[in-house]
C-alpha positions in Angstrom: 0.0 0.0 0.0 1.1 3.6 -0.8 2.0 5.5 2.2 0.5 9.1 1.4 1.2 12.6 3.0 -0.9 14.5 3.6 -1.4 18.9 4.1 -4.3 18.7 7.2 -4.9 21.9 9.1 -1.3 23.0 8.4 0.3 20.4 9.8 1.6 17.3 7.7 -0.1 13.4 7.9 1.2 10.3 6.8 -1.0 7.4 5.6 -0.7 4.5 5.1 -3.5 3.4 3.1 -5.7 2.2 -0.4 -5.9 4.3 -3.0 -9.7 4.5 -2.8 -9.8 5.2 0.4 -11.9 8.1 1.1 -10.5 10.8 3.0 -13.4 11.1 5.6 -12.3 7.4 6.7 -8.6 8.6 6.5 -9.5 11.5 8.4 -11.4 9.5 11.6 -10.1 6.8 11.4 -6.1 7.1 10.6 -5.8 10.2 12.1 -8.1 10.4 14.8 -9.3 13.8 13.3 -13.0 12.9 14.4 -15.0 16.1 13.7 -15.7 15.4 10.3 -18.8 13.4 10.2 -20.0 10.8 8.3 -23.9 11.3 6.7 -24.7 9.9 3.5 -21.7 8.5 2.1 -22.8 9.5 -1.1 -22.0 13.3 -0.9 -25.2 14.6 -0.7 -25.6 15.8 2.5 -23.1 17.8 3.6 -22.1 16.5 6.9 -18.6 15.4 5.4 -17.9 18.9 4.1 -14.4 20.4 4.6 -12.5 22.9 2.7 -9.3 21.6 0.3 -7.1 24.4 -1.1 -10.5 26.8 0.1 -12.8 25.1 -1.8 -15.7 23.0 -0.6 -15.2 19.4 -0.8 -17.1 16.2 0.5 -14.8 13.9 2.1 -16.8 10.4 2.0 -16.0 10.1 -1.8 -13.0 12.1 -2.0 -10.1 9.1 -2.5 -7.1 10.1 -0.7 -4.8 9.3 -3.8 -6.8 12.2 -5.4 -5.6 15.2 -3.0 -1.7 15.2 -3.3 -0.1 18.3 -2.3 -3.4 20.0 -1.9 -4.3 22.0 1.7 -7.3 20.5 3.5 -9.0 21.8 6.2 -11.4 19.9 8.5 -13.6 21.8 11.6 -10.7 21.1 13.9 -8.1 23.4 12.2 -10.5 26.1 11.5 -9.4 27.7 14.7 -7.1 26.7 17.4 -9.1 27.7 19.7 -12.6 27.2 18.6 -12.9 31.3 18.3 -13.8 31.5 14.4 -16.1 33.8 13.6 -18.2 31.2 12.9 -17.8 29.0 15.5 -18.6 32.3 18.1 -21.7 32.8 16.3 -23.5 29.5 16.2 -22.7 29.3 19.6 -24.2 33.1 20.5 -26.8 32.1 18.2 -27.8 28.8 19.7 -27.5 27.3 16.3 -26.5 22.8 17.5 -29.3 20.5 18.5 -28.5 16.9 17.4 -25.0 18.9 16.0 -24.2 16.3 13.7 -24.4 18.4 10.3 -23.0 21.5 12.2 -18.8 21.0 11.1 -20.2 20.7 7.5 -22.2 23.3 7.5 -19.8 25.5 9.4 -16.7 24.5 6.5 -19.2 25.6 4.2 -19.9 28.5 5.4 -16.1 29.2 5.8 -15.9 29.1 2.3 -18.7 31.1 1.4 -17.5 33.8 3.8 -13.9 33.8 2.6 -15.2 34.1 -0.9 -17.9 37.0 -0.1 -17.4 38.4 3.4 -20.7 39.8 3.5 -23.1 37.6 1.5 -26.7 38.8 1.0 -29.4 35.9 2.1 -29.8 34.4 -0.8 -26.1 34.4 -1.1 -26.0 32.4 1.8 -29.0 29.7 0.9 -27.8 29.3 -1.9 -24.0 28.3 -0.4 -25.5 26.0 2.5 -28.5 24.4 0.2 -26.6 21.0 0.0 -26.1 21.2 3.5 -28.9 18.7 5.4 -29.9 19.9 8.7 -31.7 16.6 10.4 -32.7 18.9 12.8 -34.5 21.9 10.7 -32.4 24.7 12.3 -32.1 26.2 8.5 -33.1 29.5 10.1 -30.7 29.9 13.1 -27.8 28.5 10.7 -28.2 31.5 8.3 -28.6 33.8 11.2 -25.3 32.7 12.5 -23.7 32.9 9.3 -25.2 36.5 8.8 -24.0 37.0 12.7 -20.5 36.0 11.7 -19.9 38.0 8.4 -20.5 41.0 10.7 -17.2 39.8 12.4 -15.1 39.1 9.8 
């Protein structure tokens, strides 16, 4: 088996592993990077979101031979101290319940607001539509996000 290194939360990974092997499974349970979350398994539902070279990205079918030198972020390197932006406003907003979807949607929301640091509501549906929320809290999410790009 190839033995593949790997750009995580600016640090560097090695793993050993199959080609196919998707990098959510690398992610859990190689590196014991366990706040990516498994949902679908199928990338449709967001929970497995995080960010490679900025973009977007689900990990359950992204194989780990495909990445090579590219950055990847997962919700733990977002910020050492769980201070993001983001992360301050889902909690001021009261945004978790179950919390499973809530590292995807937060990576996504990353994304959207390193791309446009003040997104418009649609702007920010639009971003977190293929982000499932078992839970329904559709409305406090985008309040957080719209919380958060007043931080940035």
């Amino acid at each position: 088996m190839p033995v593949y290194t790997l750009q995580i939360n600016g640090k560097e990974y090695k793993a050993d592993v199959a080609a196919d092997t998707p990098l959510l499974w690398v992610l859990r349970d190689n590196l014991s990077l366990l706040g990516t979350k498994f949902g679908c398994g199928i990338a449709q539902c967001g929970a497995c979101s995080i960010l490679m070279n900025g973009n977007v990205t689900r990990a359950c079918v992204l194989p780990v031979s495909s990445i090579k030198t590219a950055a990847i972020t997962t919700i733990e390197g977002l910020s050492e101290k769980g201070d993001h932006p983001l992360q301050l406003a889902w909690d001021e907003v009261d945004v978790p319940q179950c919390g499973y979807c809530q590292a995807g949607q937060i990576m996504t929301a990353a994304a959207l607001l390193k791309r446009k640091p003040h997104p418009t509501d649609a702007e920010i549906a639009d971003a977190l539509n293929g982000n499932i929320c078992r839970c329904g809290a559709y409305h406090r999410i985008k309040e957080a996000v719209k919380l958060a790009s007043t931080k940035i």
